[in-house]
Phi, psi and omega in degrees: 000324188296318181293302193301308174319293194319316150307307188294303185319306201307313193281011178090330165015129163267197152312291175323293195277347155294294168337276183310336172289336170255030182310296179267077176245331168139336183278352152001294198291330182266014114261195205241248182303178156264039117284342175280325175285344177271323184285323163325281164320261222311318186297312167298341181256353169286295195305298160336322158208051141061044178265163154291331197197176178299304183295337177281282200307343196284289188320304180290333156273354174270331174296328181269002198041068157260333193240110182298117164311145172307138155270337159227071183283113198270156186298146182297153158311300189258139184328195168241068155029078193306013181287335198252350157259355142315300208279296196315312199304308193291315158308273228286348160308323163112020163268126151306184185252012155261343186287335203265334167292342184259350185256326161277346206031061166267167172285191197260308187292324178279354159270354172261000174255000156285309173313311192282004189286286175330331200282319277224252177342319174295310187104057137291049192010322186181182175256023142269343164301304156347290187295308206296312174309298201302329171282345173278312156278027176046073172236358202247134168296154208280303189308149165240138211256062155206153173252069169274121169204054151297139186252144154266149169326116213274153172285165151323164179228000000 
């Protein structure tokens, strides 16, 4: 279940649509919607591997190979902005976009308006959608600049 959440996100997934996808799992009795079992999951998988976010957790998985990377991901049409692989780096690191504006020394709005510039240029949904593209074309340094290295536990079988 932990693998599959994890996949969806990568893939843009929302709350919901993690909920639903995972519908049968057993939590059914103990939530409510599939938007509350979705925000559940993601929160346990945050926790799990000490991510800040969604694009930080994308990221530690991708990195841990829990999460297959696309193998044909296609290149974007207009390059990618080293401005927008800066911000990107930074998101995926587990910074905000006040964290990551001070680390740059930007406003807060113009990193988010590079990220959505990149989101925009990828066809990405948000920005764990993003990162997972961006590992897929190799855009993210082979170092990784947070220290997670935490595994999640493999399920039962």
């Amino acid at each position: 279940m932990q693998h599959e959440a994890l996949r969806l996100m990568a893939l843009g997934a929302s709350n919901p649509q993690i909920g639903r996808h995972l519908r049968d799992t057993g939590l059914d009795k103990a939530l409510g919607d599939d938007k509350e079992r979705g925000a559940y999951i993601v929160r346990c998988l945050l926790t799990r591997l000490g991510a800040s976010g969604r694009a930080h957790a994308v990221d530690t998985a991708c990195r841990l190979a829990l999460v297959d990377v696309l193998g044909k991901a296609r290149p974007p049409e207009q390059e990618i902005l080293p401005r927008h692989k800066k911000c990107a780096v930074l998101l995926a690191s587990g910074l905000s976009y006040k964290q990551a504006a001070r680390r740059l020394g930007l406003s807060p709005l113009t990193v988010k308006s590079h990220l959505h510039g990149l989101y925009k240029r990828l066809g990405a949904s948000g920005g764990a959608h993003a990162v997972h593209l961006l590992h897929a074309l190799k855009e993210l340094p082979a170092d990784h600049p947070c220290p997670c290295r935490r595994r999640i536990p493999r399920e039962p079988t």
